[in-house]
C-alpha positions as CSV (number, residue, x, y, z in Angstrom):
1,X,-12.6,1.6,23.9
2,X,-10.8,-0.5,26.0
3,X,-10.1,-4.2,25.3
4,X,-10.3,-6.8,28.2
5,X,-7.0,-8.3,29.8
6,X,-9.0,-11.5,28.7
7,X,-8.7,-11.0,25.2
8,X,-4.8,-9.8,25.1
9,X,-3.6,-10.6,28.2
10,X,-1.7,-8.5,30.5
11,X,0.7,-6.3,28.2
12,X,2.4,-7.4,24.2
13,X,-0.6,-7.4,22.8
14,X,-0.9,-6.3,19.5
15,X,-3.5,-4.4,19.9
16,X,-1.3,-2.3,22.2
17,X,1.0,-1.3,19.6
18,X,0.9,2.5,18.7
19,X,0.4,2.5,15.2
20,X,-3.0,0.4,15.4
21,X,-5.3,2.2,13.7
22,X,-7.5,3.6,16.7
23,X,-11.2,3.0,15.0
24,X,-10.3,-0.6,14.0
25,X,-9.3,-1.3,17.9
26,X,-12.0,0.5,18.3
27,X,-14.1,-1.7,16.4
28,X,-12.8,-4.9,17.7
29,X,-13.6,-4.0,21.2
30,X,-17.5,-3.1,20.5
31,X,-17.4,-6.8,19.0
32,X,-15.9,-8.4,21.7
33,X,-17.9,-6.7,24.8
34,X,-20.9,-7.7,22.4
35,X,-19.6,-11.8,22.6
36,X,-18.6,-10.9,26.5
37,X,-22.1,-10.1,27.6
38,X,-23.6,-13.0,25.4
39,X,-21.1,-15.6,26.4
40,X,-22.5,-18.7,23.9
41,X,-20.8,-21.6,24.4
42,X,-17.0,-22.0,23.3
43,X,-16.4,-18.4,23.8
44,X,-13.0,-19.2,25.9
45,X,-11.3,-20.8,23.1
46,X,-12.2,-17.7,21.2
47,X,-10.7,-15.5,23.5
48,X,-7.4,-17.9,24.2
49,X,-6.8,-17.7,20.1
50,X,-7.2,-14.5,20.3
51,X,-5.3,-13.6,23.4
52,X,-2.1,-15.9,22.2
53,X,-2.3,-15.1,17.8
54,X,-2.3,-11.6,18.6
55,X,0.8,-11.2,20.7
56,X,4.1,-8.9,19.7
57,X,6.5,-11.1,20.0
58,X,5.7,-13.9,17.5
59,X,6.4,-10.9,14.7
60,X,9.4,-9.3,16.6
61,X,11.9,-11.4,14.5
62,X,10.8,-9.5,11.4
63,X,12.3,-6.1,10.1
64,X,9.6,-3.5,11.8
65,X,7.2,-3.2,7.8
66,X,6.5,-6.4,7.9
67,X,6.2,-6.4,11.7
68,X,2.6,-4.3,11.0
69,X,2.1,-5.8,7.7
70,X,1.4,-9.4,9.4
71,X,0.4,-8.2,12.5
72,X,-2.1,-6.3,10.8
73,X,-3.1,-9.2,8.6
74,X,-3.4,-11.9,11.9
75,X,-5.7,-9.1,13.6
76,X,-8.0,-8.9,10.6
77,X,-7.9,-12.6,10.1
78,X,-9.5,-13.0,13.6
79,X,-11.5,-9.8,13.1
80,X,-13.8,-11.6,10.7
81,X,-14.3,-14.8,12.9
82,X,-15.5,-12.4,15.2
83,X,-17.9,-10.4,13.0
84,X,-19.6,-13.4,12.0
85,X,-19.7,-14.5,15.0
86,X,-21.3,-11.5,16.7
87,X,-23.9,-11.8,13.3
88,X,-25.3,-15.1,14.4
89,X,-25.8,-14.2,17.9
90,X,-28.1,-11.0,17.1
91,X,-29.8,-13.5,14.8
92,X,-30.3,-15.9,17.5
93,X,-28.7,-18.3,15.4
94,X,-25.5,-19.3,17.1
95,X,-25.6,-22.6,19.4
96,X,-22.0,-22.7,19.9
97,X,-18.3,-21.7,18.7
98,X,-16.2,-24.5,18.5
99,X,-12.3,-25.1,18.2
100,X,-13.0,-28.1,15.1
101,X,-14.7,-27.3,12.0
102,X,-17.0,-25.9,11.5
103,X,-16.2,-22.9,13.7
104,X,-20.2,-21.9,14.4
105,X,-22.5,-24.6,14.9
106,X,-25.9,-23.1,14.5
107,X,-30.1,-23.4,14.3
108,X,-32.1,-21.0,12.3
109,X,-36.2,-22.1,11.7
110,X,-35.4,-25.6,12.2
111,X,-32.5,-26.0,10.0
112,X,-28.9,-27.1,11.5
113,X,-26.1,-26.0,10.1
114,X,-22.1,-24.8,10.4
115,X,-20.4,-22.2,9.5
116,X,-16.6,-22.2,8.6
117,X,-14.9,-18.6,8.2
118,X,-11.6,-17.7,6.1
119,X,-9.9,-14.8,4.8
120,X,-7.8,-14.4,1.4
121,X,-5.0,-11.5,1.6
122,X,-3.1,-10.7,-1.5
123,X,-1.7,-7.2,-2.2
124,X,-1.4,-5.9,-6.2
125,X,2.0,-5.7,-6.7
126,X,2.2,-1.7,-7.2
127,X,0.2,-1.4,-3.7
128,X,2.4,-3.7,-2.6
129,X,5.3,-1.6,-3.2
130,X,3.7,1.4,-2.9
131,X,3.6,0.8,0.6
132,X,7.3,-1.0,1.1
133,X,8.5,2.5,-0.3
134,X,7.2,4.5,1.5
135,X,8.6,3.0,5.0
136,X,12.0,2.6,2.9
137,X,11.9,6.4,2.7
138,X,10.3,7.3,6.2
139,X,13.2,8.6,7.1
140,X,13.8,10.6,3.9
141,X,15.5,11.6,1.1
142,X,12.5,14.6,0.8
143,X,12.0,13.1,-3.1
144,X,8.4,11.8,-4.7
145,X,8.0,8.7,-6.4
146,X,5.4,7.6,-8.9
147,X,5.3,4.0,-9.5
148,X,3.9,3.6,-13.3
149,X,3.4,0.2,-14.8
150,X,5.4,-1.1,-18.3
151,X,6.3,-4.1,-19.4
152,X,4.3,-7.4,-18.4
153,X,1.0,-7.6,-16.3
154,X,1.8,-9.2,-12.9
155,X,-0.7,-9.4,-10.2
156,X,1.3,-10.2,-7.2
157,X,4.7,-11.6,-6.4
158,X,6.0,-13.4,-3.1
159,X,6.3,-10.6,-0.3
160,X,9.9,-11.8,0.3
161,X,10.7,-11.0,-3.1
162,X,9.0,-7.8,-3.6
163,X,10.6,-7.1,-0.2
164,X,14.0,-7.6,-1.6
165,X,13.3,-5.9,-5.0
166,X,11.9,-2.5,-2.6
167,X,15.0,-2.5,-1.0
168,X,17.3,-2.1,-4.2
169,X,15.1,0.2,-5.4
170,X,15.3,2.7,-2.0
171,X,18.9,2.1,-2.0
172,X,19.3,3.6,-6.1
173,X,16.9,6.5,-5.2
174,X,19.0,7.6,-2.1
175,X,21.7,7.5,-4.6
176,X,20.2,9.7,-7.1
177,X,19.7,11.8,-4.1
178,X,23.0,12.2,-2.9
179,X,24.9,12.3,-6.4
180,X,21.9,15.1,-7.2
181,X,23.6,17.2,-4.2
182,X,20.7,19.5,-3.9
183,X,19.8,19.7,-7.2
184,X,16.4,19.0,-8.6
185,X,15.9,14.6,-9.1
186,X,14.2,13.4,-11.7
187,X,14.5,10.6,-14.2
188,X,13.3,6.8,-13.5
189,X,14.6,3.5,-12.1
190,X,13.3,0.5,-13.9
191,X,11.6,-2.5,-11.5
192,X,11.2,-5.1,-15.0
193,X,10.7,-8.2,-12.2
194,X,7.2,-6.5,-11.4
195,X,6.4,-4.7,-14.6
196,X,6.9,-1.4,-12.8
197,X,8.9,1.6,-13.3
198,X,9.7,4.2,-10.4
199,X,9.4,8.2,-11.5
200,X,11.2,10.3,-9.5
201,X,10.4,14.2,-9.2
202,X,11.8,16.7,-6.9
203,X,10.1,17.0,-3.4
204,X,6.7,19.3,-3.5
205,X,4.5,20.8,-0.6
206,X,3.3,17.2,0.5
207,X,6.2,15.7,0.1
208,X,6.5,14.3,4.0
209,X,6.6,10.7,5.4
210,X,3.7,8.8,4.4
211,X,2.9,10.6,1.2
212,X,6.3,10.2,-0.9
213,X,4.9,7.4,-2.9
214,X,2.0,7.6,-5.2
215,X,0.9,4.5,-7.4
216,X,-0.8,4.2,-11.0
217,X,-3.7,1.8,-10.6
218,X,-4.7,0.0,-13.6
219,X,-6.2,2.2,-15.9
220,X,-7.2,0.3,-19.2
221,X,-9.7,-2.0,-19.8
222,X,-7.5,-4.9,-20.2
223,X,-5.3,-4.2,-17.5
224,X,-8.5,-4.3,-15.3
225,X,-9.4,-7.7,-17.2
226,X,-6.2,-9.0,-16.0
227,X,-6.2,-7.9,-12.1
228,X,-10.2,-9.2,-11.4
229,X,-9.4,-12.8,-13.3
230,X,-5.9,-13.2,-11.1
231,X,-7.3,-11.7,-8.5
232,X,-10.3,-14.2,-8.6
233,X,-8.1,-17.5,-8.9
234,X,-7.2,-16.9,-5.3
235,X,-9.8,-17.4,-3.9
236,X,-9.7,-20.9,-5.0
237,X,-7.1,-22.1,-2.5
238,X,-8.4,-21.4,0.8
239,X,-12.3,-22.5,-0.5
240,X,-10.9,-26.3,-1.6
241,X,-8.5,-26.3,1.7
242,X,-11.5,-26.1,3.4
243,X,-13.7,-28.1,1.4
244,X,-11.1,-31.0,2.5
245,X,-11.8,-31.2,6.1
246,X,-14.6,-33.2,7.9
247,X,-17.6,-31.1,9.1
248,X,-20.3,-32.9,11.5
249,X,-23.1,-30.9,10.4
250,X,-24.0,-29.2,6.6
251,X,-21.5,-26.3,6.6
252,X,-21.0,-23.5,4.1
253,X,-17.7,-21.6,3.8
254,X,-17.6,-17.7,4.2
255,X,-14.7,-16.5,2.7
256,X,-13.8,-12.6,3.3
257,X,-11.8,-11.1,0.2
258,X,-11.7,-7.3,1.8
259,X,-7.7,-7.7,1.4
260,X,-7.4,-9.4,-1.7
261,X,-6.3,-7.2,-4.2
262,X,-9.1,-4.2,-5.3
263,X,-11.7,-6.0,-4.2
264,X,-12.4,-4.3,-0.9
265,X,-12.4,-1.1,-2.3
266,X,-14.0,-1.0,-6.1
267,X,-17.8,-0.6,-6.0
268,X,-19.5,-4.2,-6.3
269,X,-20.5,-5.2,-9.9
270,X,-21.5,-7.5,-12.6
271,X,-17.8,-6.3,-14.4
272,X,-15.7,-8.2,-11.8
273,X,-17.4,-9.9,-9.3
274,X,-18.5,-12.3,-12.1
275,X,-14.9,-13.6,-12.5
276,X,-15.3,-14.0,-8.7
277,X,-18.6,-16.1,-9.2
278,X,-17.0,-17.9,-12.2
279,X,-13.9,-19.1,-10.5
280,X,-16.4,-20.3,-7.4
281,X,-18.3,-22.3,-9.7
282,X,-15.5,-24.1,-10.6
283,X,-14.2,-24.9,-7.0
284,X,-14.1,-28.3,-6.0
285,X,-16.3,-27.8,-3.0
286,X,-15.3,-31.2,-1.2
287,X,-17.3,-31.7,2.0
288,X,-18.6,-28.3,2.4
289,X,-22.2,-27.6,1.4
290,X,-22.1,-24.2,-0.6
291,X,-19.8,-21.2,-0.4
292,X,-20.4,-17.3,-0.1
293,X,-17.8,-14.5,-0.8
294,X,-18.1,-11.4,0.9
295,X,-16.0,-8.4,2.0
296,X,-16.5,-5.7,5.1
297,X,-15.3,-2.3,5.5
298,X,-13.1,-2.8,8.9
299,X,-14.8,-0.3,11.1
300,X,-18.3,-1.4,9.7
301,X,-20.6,-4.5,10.6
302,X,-21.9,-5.0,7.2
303,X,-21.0,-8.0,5.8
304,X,-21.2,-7.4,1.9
305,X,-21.9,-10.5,-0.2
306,X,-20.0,-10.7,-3.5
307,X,-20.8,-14.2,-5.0
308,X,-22.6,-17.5,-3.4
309,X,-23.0,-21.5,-4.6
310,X,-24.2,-24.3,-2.7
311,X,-27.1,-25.9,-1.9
312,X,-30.5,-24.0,-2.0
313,X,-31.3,-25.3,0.9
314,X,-29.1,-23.6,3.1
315,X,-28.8,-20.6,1.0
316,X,-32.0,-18.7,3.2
317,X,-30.3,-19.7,6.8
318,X,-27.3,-18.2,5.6
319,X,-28.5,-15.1,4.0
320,X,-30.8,-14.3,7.0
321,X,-28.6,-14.8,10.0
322,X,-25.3,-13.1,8.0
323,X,-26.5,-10.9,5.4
324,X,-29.7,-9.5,6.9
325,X,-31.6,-11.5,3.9
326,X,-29.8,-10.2,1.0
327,X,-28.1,-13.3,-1.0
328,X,-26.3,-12.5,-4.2
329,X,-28.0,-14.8,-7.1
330,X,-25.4,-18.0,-8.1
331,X,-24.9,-17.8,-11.8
């Protein structure tokens, strides 16, 4: 499905790029041809962020992994703008998009009220290397990795870090490799910085670009306990940021946590999305008026609420017009 030439303008778009996953372009066009034949009020700002955030060249500096890794992440960003949007115009609810805060002024039954959208993005540190390995090794040596955990729990680490840390650790696998000369590799290279260590085995029937690496995901009860709790304090950040700013009518923040750790892909319960709840509860919500935390599936419409806090008041407008009704009960 083709995108307009208003959205991405005539060619550098990153939505142009090969290795854009075809169903989320997909995706992103039935959303905008959707806000295209509606046309509310604001809509060319929309399309001007998106046209200018989404080009090439403002990630053409970086080395080609983290080219797609934050050109992804700016695509998704305005991906969820533009799911909410297209959510409060089915419901008749959206009056107008604006380029201030909130970003959706709308009416539902009589009640006024904004809408402010944000996304949290943080990759656990074995997916996070996981996936630096494998373009490290795109071009071979034909050898599989399994990345274990030992030593301390860590959650994350700054990309540019884990960046470096990847790069060491491709550089002492090709070396196994070559001083192997043909041989079978095994053994293990140690990553004590993010409590990992990298098994190496000799290349099997799968062993091909794209599926050299494979990662341990937590696997104990405790090591869960640790990734939902740090996983759940950062969410804090972008909630209070918000909370900061001046909004001219009662706005709630929606804050989409698809890419934030596990939490886009573990099935929705009381065992982790109460950290999620509990670390809302405690945000300072400033000038905002409540806040819900959801995630979507990026070739789906559903918007999947995970936690929510504010006032009661707004709490029906918000589940009605985004969630189809169904609001998740504040602790």
């Amino acid at each position: 499905m083709d995108v307009p030439a208003a959205w991405t303008g005539s060619s550098g778009h990153l939505l142009h790029e090969q290795w854009i996953f075809p169903p989320v372009r997909d995706a992103l066009a039935a959303l905008i041809a959707e806000l295209d034949t509606a046309a509310p009020p604001g809509l060319a700002g929309t399309r001007t962020a998106f046209r200018q955030q989404g080009q090439a060249a403002n990630v053409k500096a970086l080395a080609p992994a983290q080219q797609r890794k934050v050109a992804t992440s700016q695509l998704l960003d305005l991906r969820a703008e533009l799911l909410v949007a297209v959510k409060l115009l089915r419901a008749g609810a959206l009056m107008k998009i604006s380029k201030q805060t909130p970003d959706f002024e709308c009416s539902w039954q009589g009640n006024e009220f904004g809408i402010e959208v944000t996304t949290r993005t943080r990759q656990e540190v074995g997916a996070a290397m996981h996936d630096l390995l494998e373009e490290g090794l795109s071009g071979g040596p034909d050898v599989g990795v399994i990345l274990i955990r030992s030593g301390k729990l860590l959650f994350s680490e700054n990309p540019e870090e884990t960046a470096a840390i990847a790069d060491r650790v491709v550089a002492a696998i090709k070396e196994r490799v070559a001083a192997a000369a043909g041989r079978p590799v095994t053994g293990s290279i140690p990553v004590p910085e993010l409590g990992l260590t990298a098994m190496l085995h000799d290349r099997g029937p799968l062993c091909r670009p794209g599926m050299r690496v494979t990662y341990e995901l937590p696997l104990t009860y405790d090591k869960w306990e640790y990734h939902w709790e740090m996983a759940a304090r950062q969410i804090r950040d972008p909630i209070e940021n918000k909370g900061r700013k001046a909004y001219g009518l009662p706005s709630i923040v929606v804050l989409d946590v698809s890419r934030l750790g596990s939490a886009g892909q573990e099935p929705a319960d009381a065992s982790w999305t109460s950290k999620f709840q509990d670390e809302l509860d405690a945000c300072q919500l400033g000038n905002l008026r409540g806040g819900l935390v959801v995630r979507s599936e990026l070739t789906s419409e559903i918007i999947e609420p995970l936690c929510w806090r504010g006032e009661q008041a707004l709490a029906p407008a918000a589940a009605a017009v985004l969630l189809g009704g169904q609001m998740p009960k504040a602790a």
